[in-house]
N, C-alpha and C positions, 0 to 999 in steps of 0.2 A: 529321498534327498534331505539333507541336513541341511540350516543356515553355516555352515563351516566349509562346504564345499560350493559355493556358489559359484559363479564365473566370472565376477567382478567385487573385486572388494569395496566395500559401503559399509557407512554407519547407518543406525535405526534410531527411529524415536518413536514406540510402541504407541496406537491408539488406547486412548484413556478411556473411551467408553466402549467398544466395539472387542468382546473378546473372540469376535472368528469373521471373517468375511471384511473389514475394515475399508473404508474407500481408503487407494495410498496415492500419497504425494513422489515421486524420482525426479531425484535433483539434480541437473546435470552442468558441474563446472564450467568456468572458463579454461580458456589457453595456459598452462602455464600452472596452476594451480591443484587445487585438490578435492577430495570430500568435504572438507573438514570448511572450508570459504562459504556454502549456499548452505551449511549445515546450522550456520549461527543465527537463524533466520528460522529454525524451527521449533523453539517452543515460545516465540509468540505467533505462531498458524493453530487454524481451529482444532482441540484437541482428539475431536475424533479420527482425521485423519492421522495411518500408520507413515512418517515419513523415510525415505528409504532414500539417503545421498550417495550416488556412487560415485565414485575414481575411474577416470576414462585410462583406458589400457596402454597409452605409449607414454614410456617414461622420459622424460627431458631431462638434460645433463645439466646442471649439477644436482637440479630437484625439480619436481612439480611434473603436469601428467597434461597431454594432449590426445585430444578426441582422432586427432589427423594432424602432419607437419603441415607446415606453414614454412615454404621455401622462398630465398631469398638466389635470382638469378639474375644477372647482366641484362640480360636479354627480353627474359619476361617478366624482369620484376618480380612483384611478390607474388606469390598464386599457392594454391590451397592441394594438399594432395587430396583427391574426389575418392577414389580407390579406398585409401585406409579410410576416409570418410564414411562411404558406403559400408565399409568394412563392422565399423563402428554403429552406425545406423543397424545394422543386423544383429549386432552383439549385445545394441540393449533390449531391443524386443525381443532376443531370447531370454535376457538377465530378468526380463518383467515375468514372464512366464515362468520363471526359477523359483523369483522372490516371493511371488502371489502362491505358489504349490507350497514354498520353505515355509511361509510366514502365515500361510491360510485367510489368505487376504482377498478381496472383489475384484477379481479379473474386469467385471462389466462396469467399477468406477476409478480408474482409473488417471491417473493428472499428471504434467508435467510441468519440472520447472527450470527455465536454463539462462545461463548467462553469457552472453557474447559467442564464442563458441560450443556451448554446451546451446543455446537456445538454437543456433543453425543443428545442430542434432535433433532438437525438440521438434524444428521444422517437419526436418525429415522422415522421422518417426510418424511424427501425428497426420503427416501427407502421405506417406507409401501407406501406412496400415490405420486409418483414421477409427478404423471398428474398433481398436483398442486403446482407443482414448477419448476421454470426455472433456477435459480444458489441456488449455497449453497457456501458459506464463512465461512469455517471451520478453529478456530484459536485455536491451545491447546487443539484438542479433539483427539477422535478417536470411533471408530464403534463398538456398544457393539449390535453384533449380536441377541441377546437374547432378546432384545425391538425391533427389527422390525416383524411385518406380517407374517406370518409362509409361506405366498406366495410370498413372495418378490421377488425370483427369477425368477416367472413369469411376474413382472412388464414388462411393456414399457419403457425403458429411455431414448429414442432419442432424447429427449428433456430436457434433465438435464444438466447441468453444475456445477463441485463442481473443488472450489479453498481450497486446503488444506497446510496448514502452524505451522511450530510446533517451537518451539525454542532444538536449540541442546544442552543446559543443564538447560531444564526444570527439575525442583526438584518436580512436583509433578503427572505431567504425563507422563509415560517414554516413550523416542522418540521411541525405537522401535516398540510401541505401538502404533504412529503416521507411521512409515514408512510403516507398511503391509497394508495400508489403498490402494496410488495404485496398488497394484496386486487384489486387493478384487474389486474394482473401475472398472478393468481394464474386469475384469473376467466378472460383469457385463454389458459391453460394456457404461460404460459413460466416458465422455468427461471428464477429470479432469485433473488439475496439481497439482503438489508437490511441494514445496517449505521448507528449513530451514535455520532458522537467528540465528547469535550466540545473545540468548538470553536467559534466562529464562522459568516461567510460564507469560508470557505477549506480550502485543506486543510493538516492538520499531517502531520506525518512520520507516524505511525501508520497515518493514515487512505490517505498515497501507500504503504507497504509490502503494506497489507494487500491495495489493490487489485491492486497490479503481483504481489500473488503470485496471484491469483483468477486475472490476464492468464495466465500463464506458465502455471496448472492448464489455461488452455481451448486454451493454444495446442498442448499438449502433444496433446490429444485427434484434435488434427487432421494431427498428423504424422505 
């Protein structure tokens, strides 16, 4: 397998120190948007990590890329399709196993990092299949039970790490929708902090220093 044939299109930012095995960072968008949004954020993260942003698979009309629709009905209101979600959930834990064979990269260090609905992906990922990941940078999400593993509870997570961060007057995912994340976190015995910036749905400077220094504490551990 070549990096020209992979299963999701991404941009790369090759590790600087590391030339085979590299711990890699996957970046995963919000709603609406692209690779190229959580990309601009990667060369100030620590240079040894290979970082790898990809493009979630459903295209929006007139432009930009969703992990899953996001439907708008009379009746139910707004509500999430769970299906292509899942769908999605599966498609990047093979795209990891792709990227780490294409790129010859450390399946065993492995991190994620997501925005809004790329971070509800990150959830889902780092909770069905926890063995294949070491931290999660969760920015603007939160944990839609209904896309994880119907076993998840029996996972392993002693080996997880999730940094989660929300803005206290997001307009478009409500914080207390970010806040039950640690007791849920906590329940399942991982390592996680909390964190909220008076901002928005985005991130401000504060809120990118504080994570990328949490990145550099965990990366340290593993060195």
């Amino acid at each position: 397998m070549t990096p020209t044939n992979l299963s999701l299109e991404h941009l790369i930012r090759p590790s600087a120190t590391a030339a085979a095995h590299a711990p890699v960072l996957f970046m995963l968008h919000g709603y609406g948007s692209n690779e190229e949004d959580l990309f601009s954020f990667a060369n100030e993260l620590p240079e040894e990590l290979f970082i790898i942003s990809v493009r979630a698979p459903y295209d929006l009309q007139p432009f930009g890329h969703a992990w899953y629709a996001i439907n708008f009905d009379a009746e139910q209101g707004k509500w999430s399709d769970d299906t292509q979600a899942i769908s999605s959930r599966d498609k990047i834990v093979a795209f990891m196993d792709e990227a780490c064979e294409a790129y010859s990269l450390s399946k065993a260090n492995m991190s994620l990092l997501g925005f809004s609905q790329g971070t509800i992906l990150s959830y889902a990922v780092a909770l069905s299949y926890p063995e294949k990941i070491k931290n999660v940078i969760a920015l603007s999400g939160y944990i839609n039970e209904n896309i994880l593993k119907e076993s998840y509870k029996e996972n392993d997570y002693s080996n997880l790490n999730i940094y989660t961060s929300h803005g206290q007057v997001d307009q478009v995912l409500p914080l207390e929708w970010a806040q039950r994340t640690p007791d849920f976190l906590d329940g399942l015995g991982i390592a996680n902090i909390y964190k909220e910036f008076p901002s928005g749905h985005g991130v401000i400077p504060q809120n990118f220093y504080d994570f990328k220094t949490w990145l550099v504490t965990q990366l340290k551990k593993t060195d």
